[in-house]
BAFI-3210 file (N, C-alpha, C; in Angstrom, 3 decimals, decimal comma, padded with zeros to 6 digits):
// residues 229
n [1|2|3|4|5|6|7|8|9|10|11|12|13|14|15|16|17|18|19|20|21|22|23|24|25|26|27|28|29|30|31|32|33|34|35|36|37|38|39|40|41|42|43|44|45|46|47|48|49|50|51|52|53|54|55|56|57|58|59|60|61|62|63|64|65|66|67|68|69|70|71|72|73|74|75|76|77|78|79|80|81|82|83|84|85|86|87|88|89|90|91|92|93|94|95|96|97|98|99|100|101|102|103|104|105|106|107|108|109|110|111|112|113|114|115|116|117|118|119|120|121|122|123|124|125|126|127|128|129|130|131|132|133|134|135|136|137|138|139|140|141|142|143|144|145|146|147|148|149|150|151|152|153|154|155|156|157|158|159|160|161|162|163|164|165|166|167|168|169|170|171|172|173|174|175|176|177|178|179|180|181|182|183|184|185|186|187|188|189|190|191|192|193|194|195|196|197|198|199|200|201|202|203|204|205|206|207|208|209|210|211|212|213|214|215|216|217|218|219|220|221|222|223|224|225|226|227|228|229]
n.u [000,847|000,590|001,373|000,534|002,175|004,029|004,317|006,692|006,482|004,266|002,680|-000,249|-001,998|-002,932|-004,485|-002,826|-000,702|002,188|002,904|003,089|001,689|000,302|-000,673|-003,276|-004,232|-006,910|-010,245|-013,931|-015,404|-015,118|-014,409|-013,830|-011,908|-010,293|-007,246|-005,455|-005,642|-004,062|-004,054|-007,034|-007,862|-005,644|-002,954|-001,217|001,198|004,612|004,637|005,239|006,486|004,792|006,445|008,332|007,238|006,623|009,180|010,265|008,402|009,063|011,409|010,716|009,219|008,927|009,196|007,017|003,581|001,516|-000,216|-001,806|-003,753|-004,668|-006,106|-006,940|-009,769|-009,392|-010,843|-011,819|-009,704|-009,277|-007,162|-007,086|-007,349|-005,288|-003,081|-003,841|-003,800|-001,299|000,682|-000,684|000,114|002,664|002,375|001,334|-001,275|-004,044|-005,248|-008,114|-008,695|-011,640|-014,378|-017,169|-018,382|-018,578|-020,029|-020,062|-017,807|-016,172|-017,164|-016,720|-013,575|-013,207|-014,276|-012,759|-010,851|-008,965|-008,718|-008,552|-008,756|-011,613|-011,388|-013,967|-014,791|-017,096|-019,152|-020,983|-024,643|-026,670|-028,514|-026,586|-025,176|-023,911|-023,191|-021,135|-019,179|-018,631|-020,039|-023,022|-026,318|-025,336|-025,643|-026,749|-027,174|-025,411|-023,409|-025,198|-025,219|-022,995|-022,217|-024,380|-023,482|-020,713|-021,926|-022,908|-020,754|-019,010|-016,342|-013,239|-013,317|-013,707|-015,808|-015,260|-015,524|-014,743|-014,416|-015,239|-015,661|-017,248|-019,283|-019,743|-022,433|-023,991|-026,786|-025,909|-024,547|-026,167|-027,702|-025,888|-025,040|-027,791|-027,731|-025,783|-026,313|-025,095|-022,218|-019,791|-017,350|-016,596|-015,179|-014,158|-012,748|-010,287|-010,231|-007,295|-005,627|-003,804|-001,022|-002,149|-004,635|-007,170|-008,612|-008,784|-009,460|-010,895|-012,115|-011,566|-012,710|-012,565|-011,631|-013,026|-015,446|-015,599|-015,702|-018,066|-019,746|-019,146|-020,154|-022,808|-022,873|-022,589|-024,646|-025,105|-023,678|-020,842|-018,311|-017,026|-015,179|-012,595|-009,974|-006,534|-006,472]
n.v [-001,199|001,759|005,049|008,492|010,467|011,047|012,033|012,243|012,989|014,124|016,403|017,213|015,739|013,933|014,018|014,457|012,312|010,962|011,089|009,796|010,796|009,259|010,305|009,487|009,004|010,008|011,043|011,510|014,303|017,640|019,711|023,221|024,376|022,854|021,655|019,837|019,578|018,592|016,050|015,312|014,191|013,774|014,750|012,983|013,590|012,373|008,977|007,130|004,024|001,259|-000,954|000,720|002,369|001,129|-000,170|002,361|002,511|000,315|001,263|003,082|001,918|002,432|004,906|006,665|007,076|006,328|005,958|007,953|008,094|009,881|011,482|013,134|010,488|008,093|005,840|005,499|003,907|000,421|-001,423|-000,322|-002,153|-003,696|-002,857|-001,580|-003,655|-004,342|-001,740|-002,206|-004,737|-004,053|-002,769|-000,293|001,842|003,080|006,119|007,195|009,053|010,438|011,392|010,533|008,883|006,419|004,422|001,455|000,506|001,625|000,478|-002,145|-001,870|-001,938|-003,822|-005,370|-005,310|-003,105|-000,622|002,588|005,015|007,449|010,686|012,379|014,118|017,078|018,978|021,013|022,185|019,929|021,379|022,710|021,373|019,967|021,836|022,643|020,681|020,594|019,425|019,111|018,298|015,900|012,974|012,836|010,486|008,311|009,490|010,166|008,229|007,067|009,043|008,508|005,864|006,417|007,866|005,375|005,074|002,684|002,786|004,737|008,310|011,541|014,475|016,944|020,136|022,193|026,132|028,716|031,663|032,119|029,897|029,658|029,930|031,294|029,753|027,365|026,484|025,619|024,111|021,723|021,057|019,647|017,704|016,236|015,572|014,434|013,324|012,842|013,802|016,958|019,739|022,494|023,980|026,528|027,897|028,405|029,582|028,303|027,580|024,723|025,346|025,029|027,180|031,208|034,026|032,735|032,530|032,628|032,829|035,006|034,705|035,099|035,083|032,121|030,881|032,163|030,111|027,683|028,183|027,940|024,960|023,720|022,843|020,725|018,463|016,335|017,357|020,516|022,298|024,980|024,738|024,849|027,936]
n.w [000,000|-000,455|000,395|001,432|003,050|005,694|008,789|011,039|013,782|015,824|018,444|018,306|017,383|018,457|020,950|024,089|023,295|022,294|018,798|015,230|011,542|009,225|006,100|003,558|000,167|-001,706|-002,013|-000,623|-000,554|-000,973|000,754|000,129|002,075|002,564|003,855|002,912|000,525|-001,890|-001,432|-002,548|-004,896|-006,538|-009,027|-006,715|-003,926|-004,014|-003,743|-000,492|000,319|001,913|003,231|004,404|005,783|007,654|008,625|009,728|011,686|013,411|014,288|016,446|018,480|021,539|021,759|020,650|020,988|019,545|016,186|013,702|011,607|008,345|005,612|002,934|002,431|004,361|005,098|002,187|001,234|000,257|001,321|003,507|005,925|005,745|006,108|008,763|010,165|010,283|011,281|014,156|014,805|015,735|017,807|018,659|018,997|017,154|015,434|013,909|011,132|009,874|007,723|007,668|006,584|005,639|007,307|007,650|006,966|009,124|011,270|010,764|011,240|013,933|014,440|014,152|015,948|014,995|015,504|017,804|018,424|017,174|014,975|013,778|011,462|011,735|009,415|009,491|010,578|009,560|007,779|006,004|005,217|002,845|000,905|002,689|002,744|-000,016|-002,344|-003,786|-002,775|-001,102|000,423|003,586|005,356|005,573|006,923|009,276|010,046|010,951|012,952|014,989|015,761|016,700|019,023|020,762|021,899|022,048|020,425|022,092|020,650|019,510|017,771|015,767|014,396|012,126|011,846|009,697|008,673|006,341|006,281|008,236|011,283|014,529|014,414|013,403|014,833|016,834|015,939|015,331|017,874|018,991|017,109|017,733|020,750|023,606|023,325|023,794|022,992|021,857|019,772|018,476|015,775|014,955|011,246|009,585|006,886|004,174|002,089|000,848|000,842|-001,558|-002,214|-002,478|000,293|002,130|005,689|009,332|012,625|015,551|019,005|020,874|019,418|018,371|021,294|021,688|020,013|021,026|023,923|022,952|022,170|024,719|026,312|025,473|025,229|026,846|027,118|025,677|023,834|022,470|020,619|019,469|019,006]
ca.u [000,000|001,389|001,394|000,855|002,730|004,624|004,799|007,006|006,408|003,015|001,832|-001,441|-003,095|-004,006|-004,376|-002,153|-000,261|003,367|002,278|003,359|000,516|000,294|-001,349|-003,806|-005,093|-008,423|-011,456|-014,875|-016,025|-014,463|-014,520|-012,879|-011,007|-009,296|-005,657|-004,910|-006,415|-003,439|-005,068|-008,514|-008,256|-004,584|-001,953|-001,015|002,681|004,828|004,548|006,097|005,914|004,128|007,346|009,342|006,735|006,737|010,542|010,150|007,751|008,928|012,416|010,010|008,443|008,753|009,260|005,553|002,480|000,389|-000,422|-002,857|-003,915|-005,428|-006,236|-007,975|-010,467|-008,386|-011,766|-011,530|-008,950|-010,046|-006,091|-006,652|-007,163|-004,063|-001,824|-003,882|-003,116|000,223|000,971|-000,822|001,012|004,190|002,442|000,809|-002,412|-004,474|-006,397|-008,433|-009,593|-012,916|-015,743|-017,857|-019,201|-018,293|-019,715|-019,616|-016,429|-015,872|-017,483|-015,950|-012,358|-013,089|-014,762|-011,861|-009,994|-007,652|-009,173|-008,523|-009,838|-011,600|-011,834|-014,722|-015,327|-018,974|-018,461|-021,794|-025,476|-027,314|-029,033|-025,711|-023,632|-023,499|-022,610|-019,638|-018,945|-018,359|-021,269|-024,002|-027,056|-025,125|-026,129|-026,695|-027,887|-024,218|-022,770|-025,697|-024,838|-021,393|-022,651|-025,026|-022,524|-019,631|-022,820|-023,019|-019,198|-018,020|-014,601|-013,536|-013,608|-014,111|-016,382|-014,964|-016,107|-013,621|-015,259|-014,983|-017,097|-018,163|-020,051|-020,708|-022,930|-024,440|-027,604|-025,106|-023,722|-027,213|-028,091|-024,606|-025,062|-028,837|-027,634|-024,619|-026,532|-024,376|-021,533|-018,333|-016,041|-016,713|-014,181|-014,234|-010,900|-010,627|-009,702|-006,406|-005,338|-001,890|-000,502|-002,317|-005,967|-007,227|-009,726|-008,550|-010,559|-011,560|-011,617|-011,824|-013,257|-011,855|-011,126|-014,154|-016,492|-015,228|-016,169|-019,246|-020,338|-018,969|-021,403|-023,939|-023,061|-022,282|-025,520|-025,351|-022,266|-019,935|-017,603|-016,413|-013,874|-011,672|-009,159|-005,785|-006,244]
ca.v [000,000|003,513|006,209|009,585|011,530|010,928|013,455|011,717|013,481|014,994|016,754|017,633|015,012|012,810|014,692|013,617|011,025|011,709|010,130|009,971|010,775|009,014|010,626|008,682|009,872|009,985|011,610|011,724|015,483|018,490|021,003|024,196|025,076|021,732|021,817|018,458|019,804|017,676|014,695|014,935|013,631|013,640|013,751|012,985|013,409|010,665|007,874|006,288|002,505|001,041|-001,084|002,009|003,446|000,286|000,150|003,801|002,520|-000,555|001,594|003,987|001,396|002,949|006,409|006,952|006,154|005,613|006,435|008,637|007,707|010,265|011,663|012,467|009,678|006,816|004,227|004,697|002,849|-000,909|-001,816|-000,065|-003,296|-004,944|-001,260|-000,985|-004,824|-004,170|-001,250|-002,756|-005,756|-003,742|-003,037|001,098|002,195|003,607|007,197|007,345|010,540|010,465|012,154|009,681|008,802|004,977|004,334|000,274|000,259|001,939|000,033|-003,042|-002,288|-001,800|-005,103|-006,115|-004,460|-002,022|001,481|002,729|006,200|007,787|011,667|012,326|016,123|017,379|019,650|021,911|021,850|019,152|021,908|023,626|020,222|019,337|023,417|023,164|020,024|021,083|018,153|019,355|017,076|014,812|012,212|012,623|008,743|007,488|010,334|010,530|006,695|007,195|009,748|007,537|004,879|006,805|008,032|004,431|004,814|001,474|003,178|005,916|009,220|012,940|015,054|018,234|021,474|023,573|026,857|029,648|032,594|032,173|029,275|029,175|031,301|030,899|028,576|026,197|025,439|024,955|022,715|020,893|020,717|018,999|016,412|015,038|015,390|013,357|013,154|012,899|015,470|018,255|020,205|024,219|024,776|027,859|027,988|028,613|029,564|027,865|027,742|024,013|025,031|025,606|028,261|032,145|034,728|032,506|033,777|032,054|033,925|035,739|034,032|035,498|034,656|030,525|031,058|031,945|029,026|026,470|027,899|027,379|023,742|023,330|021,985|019,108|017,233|015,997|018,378|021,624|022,898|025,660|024,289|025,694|028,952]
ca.w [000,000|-000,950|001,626|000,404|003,328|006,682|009,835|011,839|015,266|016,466|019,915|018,339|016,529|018,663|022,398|025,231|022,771|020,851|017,448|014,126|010,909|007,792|005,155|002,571|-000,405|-002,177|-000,496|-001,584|000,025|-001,557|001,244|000,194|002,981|003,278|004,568|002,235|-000,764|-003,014|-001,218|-002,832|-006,187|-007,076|-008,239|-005,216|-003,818|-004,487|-002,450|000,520|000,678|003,064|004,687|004,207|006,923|009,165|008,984|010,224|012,808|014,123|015,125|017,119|019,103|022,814|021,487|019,514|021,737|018,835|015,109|013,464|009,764|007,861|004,491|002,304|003,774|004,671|004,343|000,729|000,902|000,143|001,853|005,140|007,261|005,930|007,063|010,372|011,754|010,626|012,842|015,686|014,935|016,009|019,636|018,458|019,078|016,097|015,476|012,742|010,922|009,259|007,611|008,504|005,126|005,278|008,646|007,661|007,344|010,175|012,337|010,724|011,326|015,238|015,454|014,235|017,168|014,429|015,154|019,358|018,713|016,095|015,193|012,673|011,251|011,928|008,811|009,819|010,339|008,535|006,516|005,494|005,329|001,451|001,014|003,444|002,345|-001,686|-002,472|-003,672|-002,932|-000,435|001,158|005,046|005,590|006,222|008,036|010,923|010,832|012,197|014,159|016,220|015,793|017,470|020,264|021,513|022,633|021,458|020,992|022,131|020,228|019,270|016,871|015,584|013,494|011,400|011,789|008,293|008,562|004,867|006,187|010,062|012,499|015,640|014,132|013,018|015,975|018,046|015,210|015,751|019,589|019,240|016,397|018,363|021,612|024,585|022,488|024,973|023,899|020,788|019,672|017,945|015,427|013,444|009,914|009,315|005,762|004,035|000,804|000,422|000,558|-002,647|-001,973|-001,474|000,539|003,464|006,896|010,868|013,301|016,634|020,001|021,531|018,849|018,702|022,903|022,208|019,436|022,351|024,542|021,995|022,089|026,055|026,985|024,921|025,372|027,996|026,919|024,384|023,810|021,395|020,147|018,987|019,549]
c.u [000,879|000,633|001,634|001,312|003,138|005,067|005,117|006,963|005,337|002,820|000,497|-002,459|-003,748|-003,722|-004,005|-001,365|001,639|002,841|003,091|002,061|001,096|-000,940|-001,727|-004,588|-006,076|-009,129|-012,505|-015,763|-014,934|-014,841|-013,844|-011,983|-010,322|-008,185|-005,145|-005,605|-005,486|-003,788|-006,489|-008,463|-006,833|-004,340|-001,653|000,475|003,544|005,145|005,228|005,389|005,685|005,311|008,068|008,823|007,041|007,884|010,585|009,500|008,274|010,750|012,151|009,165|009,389|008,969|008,070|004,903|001,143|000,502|-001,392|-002,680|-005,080|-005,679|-005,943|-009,061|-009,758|-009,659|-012,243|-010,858|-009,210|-008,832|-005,762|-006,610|-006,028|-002,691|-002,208|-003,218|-002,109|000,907|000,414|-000,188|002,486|003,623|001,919|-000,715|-002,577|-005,452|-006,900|-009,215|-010,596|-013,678|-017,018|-019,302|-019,364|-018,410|-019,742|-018,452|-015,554|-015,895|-016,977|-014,363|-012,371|-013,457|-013,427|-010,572|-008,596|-008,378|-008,800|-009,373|-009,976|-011,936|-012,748|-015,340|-016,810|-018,431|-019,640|-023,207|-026,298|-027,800|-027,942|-024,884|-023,095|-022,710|-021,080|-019,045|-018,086|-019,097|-022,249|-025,133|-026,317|-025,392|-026,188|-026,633|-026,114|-023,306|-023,738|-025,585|-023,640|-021,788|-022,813|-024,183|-021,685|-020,753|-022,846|-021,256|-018,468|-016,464|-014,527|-013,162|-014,093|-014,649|-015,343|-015,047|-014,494|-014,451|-014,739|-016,531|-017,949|-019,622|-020,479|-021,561|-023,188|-025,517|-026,839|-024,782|-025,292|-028,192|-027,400|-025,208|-026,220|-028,777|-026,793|-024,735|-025,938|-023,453|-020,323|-017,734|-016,110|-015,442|-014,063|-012,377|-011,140|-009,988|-008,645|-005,811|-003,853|-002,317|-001,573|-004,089|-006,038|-007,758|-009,196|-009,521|-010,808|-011,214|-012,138|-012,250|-012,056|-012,263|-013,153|-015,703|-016,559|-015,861|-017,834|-020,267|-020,343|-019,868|-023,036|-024,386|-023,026|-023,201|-026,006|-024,496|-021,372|-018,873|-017,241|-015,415|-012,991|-010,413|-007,858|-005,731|-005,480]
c.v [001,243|004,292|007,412|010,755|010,705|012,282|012,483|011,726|014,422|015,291|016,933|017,203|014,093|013,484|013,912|012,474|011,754|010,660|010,640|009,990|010,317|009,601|009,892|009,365|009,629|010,489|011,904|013,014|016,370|019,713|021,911|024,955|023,584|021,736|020,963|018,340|018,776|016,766|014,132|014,011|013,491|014,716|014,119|012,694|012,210|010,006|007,234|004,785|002,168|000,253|-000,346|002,533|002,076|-000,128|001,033|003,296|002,008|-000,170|003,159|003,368|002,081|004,421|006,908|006,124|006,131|006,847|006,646|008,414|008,341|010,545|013,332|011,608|008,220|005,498|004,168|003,482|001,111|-002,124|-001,329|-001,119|-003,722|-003,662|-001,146|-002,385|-005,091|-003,354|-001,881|-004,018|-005,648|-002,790|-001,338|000,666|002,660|004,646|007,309|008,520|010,318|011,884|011,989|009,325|006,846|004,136|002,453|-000,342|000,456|000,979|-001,120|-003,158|-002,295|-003,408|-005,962|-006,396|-003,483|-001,049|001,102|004,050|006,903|009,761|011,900|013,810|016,056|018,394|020,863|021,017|020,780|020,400|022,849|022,926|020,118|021,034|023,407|021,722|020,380|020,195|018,587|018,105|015,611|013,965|012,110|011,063|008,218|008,584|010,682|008,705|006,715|008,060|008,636|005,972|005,497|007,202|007,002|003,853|003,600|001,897|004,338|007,506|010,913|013,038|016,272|019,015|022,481|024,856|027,984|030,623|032,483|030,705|028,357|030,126|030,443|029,535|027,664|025,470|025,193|023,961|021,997|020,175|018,929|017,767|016,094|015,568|014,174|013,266|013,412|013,529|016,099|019,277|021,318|024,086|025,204|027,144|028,618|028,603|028,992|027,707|026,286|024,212|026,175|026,903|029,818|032,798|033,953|032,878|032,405|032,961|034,632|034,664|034,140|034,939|032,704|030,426|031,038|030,838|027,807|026,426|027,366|025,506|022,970|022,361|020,602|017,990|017,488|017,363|019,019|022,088|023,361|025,378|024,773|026,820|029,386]
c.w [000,000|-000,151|001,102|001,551|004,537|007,792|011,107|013,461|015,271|017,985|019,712|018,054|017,202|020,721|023,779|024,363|022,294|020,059|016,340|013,315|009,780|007,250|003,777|001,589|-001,352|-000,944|-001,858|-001,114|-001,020|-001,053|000,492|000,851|003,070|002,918|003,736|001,296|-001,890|-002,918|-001,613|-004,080|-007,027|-007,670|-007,371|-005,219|-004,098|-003,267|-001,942|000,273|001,753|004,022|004,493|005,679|008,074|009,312|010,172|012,182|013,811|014,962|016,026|017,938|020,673|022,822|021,223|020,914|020,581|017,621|014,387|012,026|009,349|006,330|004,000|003,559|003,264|004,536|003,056|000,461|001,127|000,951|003,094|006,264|006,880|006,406|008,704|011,074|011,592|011,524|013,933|016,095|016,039|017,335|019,529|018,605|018,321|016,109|014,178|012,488|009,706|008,851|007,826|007,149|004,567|006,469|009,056|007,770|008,170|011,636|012,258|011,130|012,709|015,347|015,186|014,984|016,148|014,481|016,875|019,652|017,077|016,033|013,922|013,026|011,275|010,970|009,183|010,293|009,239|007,572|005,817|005,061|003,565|001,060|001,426|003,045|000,372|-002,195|-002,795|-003,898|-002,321|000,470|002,692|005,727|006,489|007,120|009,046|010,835|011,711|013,452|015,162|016,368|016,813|018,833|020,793|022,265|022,850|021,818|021,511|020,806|020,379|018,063|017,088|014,281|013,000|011,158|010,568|008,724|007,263|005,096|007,539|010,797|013,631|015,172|013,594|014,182|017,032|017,441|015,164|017,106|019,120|018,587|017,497|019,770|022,543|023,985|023,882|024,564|022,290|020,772|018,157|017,317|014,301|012,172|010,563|007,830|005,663|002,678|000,078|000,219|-001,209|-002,858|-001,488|-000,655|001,394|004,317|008,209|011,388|014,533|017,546|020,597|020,498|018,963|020,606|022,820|021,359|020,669|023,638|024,066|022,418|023,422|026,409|026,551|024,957|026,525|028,225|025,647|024,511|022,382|021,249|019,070|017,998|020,711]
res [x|x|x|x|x|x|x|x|x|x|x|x|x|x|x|x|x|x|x|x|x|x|x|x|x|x|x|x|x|x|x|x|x|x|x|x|x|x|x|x|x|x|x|x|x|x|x|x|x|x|x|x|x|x|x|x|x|x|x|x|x|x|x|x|x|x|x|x|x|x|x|x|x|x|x|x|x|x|x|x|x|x|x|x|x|x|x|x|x|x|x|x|x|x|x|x|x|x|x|x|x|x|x|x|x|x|x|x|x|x|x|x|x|x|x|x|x|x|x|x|x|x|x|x|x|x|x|x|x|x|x|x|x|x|x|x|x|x|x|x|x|x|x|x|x|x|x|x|x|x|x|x|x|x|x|x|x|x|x|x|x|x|x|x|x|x|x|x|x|x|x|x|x|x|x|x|x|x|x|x|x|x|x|x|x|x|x|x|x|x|x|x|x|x|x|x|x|x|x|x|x|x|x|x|x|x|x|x|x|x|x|x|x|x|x|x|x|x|x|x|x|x|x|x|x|x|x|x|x]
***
């Protein structure tokens, strides 16, 4: 399996962990603000081999407390079970980043014990989602499946919102809250522009404004929280 990136050392990706991220590419959303815009549809960077990375890994075993595999969306890939029970083979824990569009497959690689935690983007309000998404006319059906999938806390997990003024307000987020009602831990992170999103002209908000969407969503979940800021 071909690996379309390597970040050998993380503090941020997977909270409380040191991790390494592989990056996978294909994705079937086409936000416009996304950070891994070369990852949507190709070409895609050139590729690491897959024992190139578990070389990498397996001389980072007591250094790394676990590895985060993202995209693009990594359950395109029809070769992610034979990459995940290879790292866990070599004694790592696994984070998986979602959109939550493939929530069969999702739920299949846990039963298979290769996922430990998963983070899956809430990209907006159901009535704003295909919009902020770049989708027009997309299918909700399998992304409030993961949802209520990840709600029965099987594994554990986070939801989290990338917030863009061009396409958040306040009614977004108290239509957020009420879908992923009980939800154990939510999580507010601005936009941040870089050279890789395709899209110019977008904007994040201010400190104080992100504060007050999180209250928006307080009364519905375990916990909120703004996130690097």
């Amino acid at each position: 399996m071909d690996i379309q990136g390597l970040q050998k050392m993380t503090l941020l990706d997977w909270p409380g962990k040191v991790a390494c991220t592989m990056f996978l590419g294909g994705c079937d959303l086409r936000c416009p603000f996304c950070h891994n815009s070369e990852l949507i549809t190709g070409p895609f960077p050139e590729a690491i081999h897959q024992e190139e990375v578990l070389s990498f890994l397996s001389r980072r075993r007591g250094l790394l407390d676990g590895v985060c595999v993202t995209g693009g969306e990594p359950l395109l890939r029809p070769d992610l079970a034979g990459l995940l029970y290879e790292i866990k083979a070599l004694g790592f824990p696994v984070k998986l980043d979602t959109n939550g569009t493939h929530p069969a497959a999702l739920a299949a690689l846990w039963e298979r014990g290769l996922v430990d935690y998963v983070a899956m983007d809430i990209k907006n309000s159901p009535e704003r989602y295909a919009e902020t998404a770049g989708v027009p006319g997309l299918d909700l059906g399998p992304i409030r499946e993961s949802v209520a999938w990840l709600l029965e806390g099987r594994v554990d997990y986070e939801l989290r919102t990338t917030t863009l003024r061009q396409f958040h307000d306040s009614d977004s987020f108290r239509a957020i809250g009420a879908w992923i009602q009980g939800a154990r831990r939510y999580f507010i992170q601005n936009f941040v522009d870089r050279d890789t999103v395709a899209f110019a002209g977008l904007e994040g908000f201010s400190r104080e404004e992100l504060e007050g969407f999180a209250a928006l969503v307080a009364p519905f979940v375990e916990r909120v929280e703004v996130r690097g800021e």
